[in-house]
C-alpha positions as CSV (number, residue, x, y, z in Angstrom):
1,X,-12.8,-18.5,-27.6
2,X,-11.9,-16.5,-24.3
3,X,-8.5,-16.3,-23.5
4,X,-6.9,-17.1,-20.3
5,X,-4.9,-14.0,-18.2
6,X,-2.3,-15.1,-16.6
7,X,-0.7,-13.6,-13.5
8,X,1.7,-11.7,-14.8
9,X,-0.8,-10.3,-17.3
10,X,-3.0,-8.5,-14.3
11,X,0.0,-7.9,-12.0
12,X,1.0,-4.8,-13.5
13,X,2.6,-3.1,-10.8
14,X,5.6,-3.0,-8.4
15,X,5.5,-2.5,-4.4
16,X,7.7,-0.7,-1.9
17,X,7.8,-0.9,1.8
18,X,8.1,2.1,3.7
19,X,8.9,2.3,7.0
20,X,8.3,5.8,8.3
21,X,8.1,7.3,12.4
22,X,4.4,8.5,11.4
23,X,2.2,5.9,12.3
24,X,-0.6,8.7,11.3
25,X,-1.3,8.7,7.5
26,X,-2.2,12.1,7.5
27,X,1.0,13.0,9.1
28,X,3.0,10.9,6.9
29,X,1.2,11.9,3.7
30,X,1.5,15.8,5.0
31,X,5.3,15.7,5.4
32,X,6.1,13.3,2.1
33,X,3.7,15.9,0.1
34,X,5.7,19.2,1.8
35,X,8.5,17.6,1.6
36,X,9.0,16.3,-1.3
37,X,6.5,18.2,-3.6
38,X,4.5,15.5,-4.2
39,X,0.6,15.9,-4.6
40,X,-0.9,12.2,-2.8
41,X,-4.6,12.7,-2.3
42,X,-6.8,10.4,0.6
43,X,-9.2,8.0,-2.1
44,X,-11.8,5.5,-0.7
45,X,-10.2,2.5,1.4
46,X,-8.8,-0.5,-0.1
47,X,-11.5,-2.7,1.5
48,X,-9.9,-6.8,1.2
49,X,-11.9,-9.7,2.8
50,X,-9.4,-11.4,5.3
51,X,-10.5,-14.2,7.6
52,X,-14.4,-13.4,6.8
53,X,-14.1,-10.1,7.7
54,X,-13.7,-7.0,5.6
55,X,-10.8,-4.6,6.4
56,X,-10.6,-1.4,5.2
57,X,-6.9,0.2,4.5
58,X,-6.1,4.3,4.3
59,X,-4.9,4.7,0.6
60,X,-3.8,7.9,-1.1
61,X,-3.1,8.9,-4.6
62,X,-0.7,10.7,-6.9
63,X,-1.0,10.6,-10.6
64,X,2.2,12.4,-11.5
65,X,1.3,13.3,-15.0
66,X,4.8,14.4,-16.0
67,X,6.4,10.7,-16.2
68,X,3.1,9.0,-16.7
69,X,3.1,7.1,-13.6
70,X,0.6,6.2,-10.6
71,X,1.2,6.0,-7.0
72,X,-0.5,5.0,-4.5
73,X,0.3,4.6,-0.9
74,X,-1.6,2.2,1.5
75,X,-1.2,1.9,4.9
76,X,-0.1,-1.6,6.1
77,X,-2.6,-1.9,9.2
78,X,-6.1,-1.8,8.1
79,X,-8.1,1.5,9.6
80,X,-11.3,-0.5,11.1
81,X,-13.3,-3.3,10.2
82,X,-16.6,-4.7,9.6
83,X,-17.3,-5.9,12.8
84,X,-15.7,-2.7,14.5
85,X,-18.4,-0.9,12.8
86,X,-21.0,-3.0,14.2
87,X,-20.1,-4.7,17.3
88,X,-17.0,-4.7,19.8
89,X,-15.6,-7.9,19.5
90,X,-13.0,-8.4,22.4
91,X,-12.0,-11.8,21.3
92,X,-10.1,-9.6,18.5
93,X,-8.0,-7.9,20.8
94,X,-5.9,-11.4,21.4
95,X,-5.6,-12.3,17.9
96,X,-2.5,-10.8,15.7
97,X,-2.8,-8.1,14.2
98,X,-4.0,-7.9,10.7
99,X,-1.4,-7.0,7.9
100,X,-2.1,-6.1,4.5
101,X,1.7,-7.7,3.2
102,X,2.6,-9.7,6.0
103,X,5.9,-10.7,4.7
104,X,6.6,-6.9,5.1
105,X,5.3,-6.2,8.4
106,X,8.1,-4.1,9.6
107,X,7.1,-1.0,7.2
108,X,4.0,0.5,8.1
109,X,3.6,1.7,4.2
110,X,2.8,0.1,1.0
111,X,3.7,2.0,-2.2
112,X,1.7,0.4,-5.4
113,X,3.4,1.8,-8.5
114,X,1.5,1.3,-11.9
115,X,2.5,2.9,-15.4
116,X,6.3,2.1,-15.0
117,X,7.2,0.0,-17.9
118,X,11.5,-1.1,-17.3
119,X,12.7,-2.6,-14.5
120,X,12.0,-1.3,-10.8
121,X,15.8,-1.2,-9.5
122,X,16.2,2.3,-12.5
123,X,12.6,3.8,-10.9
124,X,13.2,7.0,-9.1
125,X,11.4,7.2,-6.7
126,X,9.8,10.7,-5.8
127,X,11.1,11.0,-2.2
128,X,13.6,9.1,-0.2
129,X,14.9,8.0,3.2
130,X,15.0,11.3,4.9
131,X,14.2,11.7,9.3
132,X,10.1,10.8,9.1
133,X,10.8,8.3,6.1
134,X,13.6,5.3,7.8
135,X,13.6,2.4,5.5
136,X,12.5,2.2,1.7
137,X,12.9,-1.1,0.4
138,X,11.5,-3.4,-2.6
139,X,8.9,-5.9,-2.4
140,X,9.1,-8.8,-4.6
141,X,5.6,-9.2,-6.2
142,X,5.8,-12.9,-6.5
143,X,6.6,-13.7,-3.3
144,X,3.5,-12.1,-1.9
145,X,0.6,-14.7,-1.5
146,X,-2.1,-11.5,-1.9
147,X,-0.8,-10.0,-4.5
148,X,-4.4,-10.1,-6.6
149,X,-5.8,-8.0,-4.1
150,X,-3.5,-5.2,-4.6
151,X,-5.1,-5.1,-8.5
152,X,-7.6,-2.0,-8.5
């Protein structure tokens, strides 16, 4: 008999909102990686269906082997979309703007952290509010509706 996963079974992860003055992944991820001495990498884009169309959102990766734990940090705003790639569809420039955790669409970051096994509020964090980085603050899992398609 197949047994049923439940939610909290595949949501395996905690979020943080960043809110940072680099609207420019590359610039953020260069400073947090000089910075900080961390080592996030640019991976393939999170690509989520939204409204029939497929987005695709900048997302970088750290694996910091020492503590056993798995970053990644997604940009909020997706990069292009589908129908960017294949058509100019002006009717988009009047609609609102896409967000990838809208109940968080004052930071412009989304840091998915996997591997941490206690309880978020004792996770240090590898970097902190500093000039380029404003706001850091916690995203409650459950109370995003999209949750699932943050599981990859």
């Amino acid at each position: 008999m197949a047994e049923l996963l439940l939610y909290d079974d595949w949501i395996d992860f905690h979020l943080i909102g960043v809110n940072s003055s680099f609207d420019t992944s590359t610039q953020f991820i260069f400073h947090l990686n000089s910075t900080f001495d961390t080592r996030f990498q640019r991976i393939h884009d999170l690509d989520i269906l939204l409204e029939n169309h497929t987005y695709y959102f900048e997302t970088y990766e750290w694996l910091d082997e020492a503590n056993k734990i798995d970053y990644h940090i997604i940009k909020n705003t997706p990069n292009q979309s589908d129908f960017k790639k294949n058509e100019v569809d002006l009717s988009n420039l009047f609609k609102e703007s896409i967000i990838l955790v809208p109940n968080y669409k004052d930071c412009n970051y989304i840091v998915k952290i996997s591997g941490w096994e206690d309880d978020i509020e004792y996770l240090q964090l590898p970097f902190f509010e500093k000039d380029f980085i404003k706001v850091i603050k916690k995203i409650d899992v459950d109370l995003i509706s999209n949750a699932d398609q943050l599981v990859f």
